[in-house]
C-alpha positions as MATLAB code, in Angstrom:
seq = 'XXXXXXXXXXXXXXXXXXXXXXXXXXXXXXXXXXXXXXXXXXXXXXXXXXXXXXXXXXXXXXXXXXXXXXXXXXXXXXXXXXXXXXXXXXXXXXXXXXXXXXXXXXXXXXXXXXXXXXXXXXXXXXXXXXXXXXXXXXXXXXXXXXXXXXXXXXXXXXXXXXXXXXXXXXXXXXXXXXXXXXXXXXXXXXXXXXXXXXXXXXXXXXXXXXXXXXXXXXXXXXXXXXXXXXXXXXXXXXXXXXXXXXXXXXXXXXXXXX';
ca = [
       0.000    0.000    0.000;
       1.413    3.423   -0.935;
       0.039    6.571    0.287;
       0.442    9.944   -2.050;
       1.699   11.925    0.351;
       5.018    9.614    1.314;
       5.767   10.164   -2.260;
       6.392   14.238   -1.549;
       9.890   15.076   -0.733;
      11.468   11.317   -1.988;
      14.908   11.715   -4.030;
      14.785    9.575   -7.146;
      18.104    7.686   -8.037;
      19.400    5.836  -10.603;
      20.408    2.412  -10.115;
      22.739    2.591  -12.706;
      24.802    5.749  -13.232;
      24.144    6.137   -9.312;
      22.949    9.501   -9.366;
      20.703   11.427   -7.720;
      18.391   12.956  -10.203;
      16.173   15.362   -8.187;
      13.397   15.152   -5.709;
       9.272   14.338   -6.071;
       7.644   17.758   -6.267;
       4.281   17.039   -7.694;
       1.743   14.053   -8.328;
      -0.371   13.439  -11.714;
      -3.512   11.224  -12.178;
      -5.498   10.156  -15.071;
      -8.841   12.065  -15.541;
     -10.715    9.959  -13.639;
      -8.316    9.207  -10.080;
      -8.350    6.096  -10.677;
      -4.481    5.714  -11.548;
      -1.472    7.777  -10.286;
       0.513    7.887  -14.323;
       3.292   10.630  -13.687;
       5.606   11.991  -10.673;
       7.097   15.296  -11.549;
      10.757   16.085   -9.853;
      12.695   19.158   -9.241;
      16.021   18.266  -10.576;
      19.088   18.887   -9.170;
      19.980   22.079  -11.538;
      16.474   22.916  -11.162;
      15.001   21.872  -13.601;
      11.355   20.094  -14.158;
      11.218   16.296  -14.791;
       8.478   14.142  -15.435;
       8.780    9.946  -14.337;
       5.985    8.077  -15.410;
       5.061    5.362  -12.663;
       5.802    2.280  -15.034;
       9.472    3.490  -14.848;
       9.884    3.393  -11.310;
      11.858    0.113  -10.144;
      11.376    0.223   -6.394;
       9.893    2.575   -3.930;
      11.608    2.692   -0.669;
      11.461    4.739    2.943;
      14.094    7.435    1.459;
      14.266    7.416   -1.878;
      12.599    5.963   -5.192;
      15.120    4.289   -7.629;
      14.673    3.591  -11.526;
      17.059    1.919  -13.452;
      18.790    4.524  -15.050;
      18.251    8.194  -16.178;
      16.204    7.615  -19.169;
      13.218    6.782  -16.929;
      12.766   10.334  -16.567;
      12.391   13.356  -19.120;
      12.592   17.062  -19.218;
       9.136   18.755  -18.699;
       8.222   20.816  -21.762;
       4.755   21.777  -21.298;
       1.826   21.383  -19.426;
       0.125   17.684  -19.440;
      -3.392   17.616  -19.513;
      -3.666   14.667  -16.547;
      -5.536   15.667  -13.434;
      -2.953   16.603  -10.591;
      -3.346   15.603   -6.899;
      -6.268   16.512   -5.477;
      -4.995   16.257   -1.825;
      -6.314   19.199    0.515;
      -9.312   19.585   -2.307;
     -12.874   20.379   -0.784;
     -15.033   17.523   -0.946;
     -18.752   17.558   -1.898;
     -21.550   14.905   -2.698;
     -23.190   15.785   -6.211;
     -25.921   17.335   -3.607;
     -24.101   19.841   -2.628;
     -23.224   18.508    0.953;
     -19.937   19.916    2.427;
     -17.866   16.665    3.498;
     -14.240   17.558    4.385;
     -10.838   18.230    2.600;
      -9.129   15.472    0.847;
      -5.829   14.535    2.758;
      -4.987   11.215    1.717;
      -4.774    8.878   -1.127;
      -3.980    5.260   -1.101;
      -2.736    3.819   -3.761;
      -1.812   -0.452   -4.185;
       1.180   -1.899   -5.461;
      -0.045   -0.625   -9.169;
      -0.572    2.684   -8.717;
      -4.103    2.287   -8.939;
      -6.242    4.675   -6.529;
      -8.297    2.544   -3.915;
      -9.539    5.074   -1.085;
      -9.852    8.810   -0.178;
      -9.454    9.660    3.229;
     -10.556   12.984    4.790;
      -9.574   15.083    7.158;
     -12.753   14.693    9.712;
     -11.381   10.590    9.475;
     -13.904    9.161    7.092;
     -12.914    7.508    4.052;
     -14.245    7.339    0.680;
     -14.591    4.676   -1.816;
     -12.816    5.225   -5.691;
     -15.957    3.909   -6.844;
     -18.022    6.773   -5.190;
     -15.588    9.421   -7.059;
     -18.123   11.812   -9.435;
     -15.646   14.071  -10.989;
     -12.019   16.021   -9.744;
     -10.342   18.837  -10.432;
      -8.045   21.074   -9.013;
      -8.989   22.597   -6.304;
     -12.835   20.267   -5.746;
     -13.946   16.719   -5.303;
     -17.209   15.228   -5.697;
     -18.393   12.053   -4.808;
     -21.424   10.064   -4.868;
     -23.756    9.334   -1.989;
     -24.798    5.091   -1.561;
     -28.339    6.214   -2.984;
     -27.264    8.525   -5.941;
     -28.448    6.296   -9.150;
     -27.045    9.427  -11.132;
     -24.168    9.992  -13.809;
     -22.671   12.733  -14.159;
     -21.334   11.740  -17.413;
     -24.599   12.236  -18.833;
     -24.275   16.033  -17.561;
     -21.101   16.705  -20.651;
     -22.272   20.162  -22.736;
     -23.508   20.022  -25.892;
     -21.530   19.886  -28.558;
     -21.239   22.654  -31.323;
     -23.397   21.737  -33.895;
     -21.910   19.740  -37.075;
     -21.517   22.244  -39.740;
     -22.393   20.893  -43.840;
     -19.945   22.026  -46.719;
     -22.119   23.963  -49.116;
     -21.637   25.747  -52.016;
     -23.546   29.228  -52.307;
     -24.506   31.174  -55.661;
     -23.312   34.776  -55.481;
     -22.696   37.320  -57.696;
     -18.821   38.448  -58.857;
     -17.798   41.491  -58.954;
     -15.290   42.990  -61.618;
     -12.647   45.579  -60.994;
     -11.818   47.356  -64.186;
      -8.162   47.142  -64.396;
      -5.810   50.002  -65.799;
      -2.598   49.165  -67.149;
       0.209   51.010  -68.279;
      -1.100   51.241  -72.014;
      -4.497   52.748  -70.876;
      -2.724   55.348  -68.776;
      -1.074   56.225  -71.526;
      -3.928   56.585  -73.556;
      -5.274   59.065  -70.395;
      -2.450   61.257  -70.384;
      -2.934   61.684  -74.043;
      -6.268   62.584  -73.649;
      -7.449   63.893  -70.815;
     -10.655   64.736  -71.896;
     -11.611   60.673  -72.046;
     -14.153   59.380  -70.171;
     -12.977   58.202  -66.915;
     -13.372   54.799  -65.909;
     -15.986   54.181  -63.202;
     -15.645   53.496  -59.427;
     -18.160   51.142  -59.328;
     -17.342   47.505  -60.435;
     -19.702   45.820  -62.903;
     -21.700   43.069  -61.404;
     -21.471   40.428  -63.458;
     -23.974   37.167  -62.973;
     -21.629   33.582  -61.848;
     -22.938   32.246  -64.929;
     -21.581   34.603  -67.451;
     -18.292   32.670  -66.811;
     -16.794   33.397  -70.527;
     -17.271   36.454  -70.238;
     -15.274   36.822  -66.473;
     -12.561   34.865  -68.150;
     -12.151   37.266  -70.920;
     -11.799   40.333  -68.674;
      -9.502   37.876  -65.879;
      -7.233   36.618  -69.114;
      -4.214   39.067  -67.949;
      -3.889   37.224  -64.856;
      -2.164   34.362  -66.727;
       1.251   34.277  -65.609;
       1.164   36.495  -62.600;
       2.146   35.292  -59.050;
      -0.541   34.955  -56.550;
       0.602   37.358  -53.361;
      -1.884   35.844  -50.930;
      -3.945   32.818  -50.087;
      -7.345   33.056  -51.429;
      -9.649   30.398  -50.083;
     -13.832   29.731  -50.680;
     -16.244   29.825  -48.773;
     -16.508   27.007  -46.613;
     -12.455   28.359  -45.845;
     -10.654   25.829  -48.432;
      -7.936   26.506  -50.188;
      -8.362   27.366  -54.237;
      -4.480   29.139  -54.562;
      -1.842   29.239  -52.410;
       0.457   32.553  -52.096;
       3.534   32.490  -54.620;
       1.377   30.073  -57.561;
       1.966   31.048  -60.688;
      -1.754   31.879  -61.992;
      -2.552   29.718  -65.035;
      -6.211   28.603  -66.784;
      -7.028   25.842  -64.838;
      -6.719   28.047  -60.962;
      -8.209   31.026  -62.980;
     -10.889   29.236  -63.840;
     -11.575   27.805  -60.488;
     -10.720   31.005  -58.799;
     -13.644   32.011  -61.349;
     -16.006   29.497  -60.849;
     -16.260   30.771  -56.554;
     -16.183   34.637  -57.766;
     -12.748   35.184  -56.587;
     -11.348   37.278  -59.233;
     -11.680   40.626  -57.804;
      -9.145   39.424  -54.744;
      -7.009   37.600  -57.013;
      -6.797   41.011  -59.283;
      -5.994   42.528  -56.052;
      -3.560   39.718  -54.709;
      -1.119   39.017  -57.638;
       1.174   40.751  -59.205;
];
C-alpha cells in the first residue's frame, strides 16, 4: 500500500549511473483518479522532470530508484492529466460539504483505492463523481445518477455547401491605358463602381480575368466554406483562374497578384 503523500519530498536515483536525479515535487492522475501515471521532480539544476510510474523500479522509505536516467524526461509543457487533489474540498453531487481530501492510497499498481478525509472518514474510488483542481465530488450510496450524462452540448456539425453569389469585376488600368489618359485627358474616366457580373456569365469573367495568366498569386485566397483554391507564390494559369472564377474570386485575385 502506498500513500500519495510519502511520495512528496522522496529523491529519485538511478540504479545505474548512481545519481541522484532530483526530488518528487508534484503528483499526476489520469482524468478519472483512478491511476497515479506521472511523478514530476525538481532536478538537481532545477530543472522540471516528469517519471511516469511504469518506470519506477522500487519505492523505498528514502528514496525511489529507476534503473537509469532515461526513466525520466525534461518537462516541456503542461500535461493535460488531473494533478493531486490532496487538501481539495469535498462535496456529494448534492451539494453537501464533506471535508478536505488529505490522503490517497494507492496499491502496489498505482491504482487509486480510497480517499481519506480530514474529519477521518474515508471514501470509496468507486463513489468518485468528478475532480479537479482545487474540488472533489463524490457520490452518496443512494445517488443512481451519472454525471457523465451532464457533458455540454456539442457545437453543432456544420455541412460544406456551395452558395450562388454574384462576382464582382474591378476594371483594371494598365500602363497602355494610362497612356492613352495622359494623351487625352478629356476621355471618359473609368468608373468606381465595379460591374456586377452574374456567376454564370463565366466566358465572359474569363475574358476580362485573361491578364492574370502568368502572374504570381501574393496571398492565399480560399472559398467559402475556408478551403484553399491558390496558395500565395502560384503562378496563376487557366485551370486556378478558372476555379478562382467558378467561386467569384477574381476581384481578390486582381488585387492579390502581381
Amino acid at each position: 500500500m502506498y500513500y500519495c503523500n510519502e511520495f512528496l519530498g522522496l529523491n529519485v536515483l538511478s540504479l545505474y549511473e548512481g545519481e541522484l536525479l532530483g526530488v518528487v515535487d508534484k503528483l499526476f492522475f489520469d482524468k478519472k483518479l483512478k491511476k497515479l501515471l506521472e511523478v514530476e521532480l525538481i532536478g538537481e539544476d532545477g530543472a522540471r522532470l516528469t517519471l511516469p510510474t511504469k518506470n519506477i523500479y522500487h519505492i523505498g522509505k528514502n528514496a525511489i530508484t529507476v534503473k537509469n536516467n532515461q526513466a525520466v524526461s525534461l518537462k516541456v509543457e503542461e500535461n493535460s492529466l488531473s494533478p493531486c487533489p490532496t487538501n481539495s474540498k469535498a462535496y456529494t453531487i448534492k451539494g453537501e460539504f464533506l471535508g478536505l481530501v488529505k490522503e490517497i492510497s494507492l496499491n502496489e499498481k498505482f491504482l487509486t483505492e480510497k480517499f481519506s478525509l480530514d474529519n477521518g472518514s474515508t471514501l470509496e474510488v468507486k463513489n468518485l463523481a468528478s475532480s479537479s483542481k482545487n474540488t472533489t465530488i463524490f457520490y452518496e450510496n443512494t445517488d443512481k445518477v451519472n454525471v457523465k450524462k451532464f457533458t455540454p452540448n456539442k457545437a453543432p456539425k456544420i455541412f460544406k455547401s456551395f452558395k450562388r453569389v454574384e462576382a464582382q469585376i474591378l476594371p483594371v488600368e494598365n500602363k497602355a491605358s494610362a497612356q492613352t489618359d495622359d494623351a487625352n485627358p478629356t476621355q471618359t474616366p473609368v468608373q468606381s463602381n465595379p460591374q456586377v457580373v452574374p456567376v454564370e456569365d463565366t466566358n465572359k469573367q474569363l475574358q476580362t480575368a485573361e491578364f492574370l495568366l502568368g502572374r504570381v498569386c501574393t496571398k492565399d485566397i480560399f472559398n467559402f466554406n475556408n478551403e484553399i483554391l491558390i496558395k500565395a507564390h502560384t503562378v496563376i494559369n487557366k485551370k486556378n483562374l478558372k476555379e478562382i472564377n467558378k467561386f467569384g474570386k477574381l476581384r481578390e485575385l486582381m488585387l492579390y497578384s502581381k
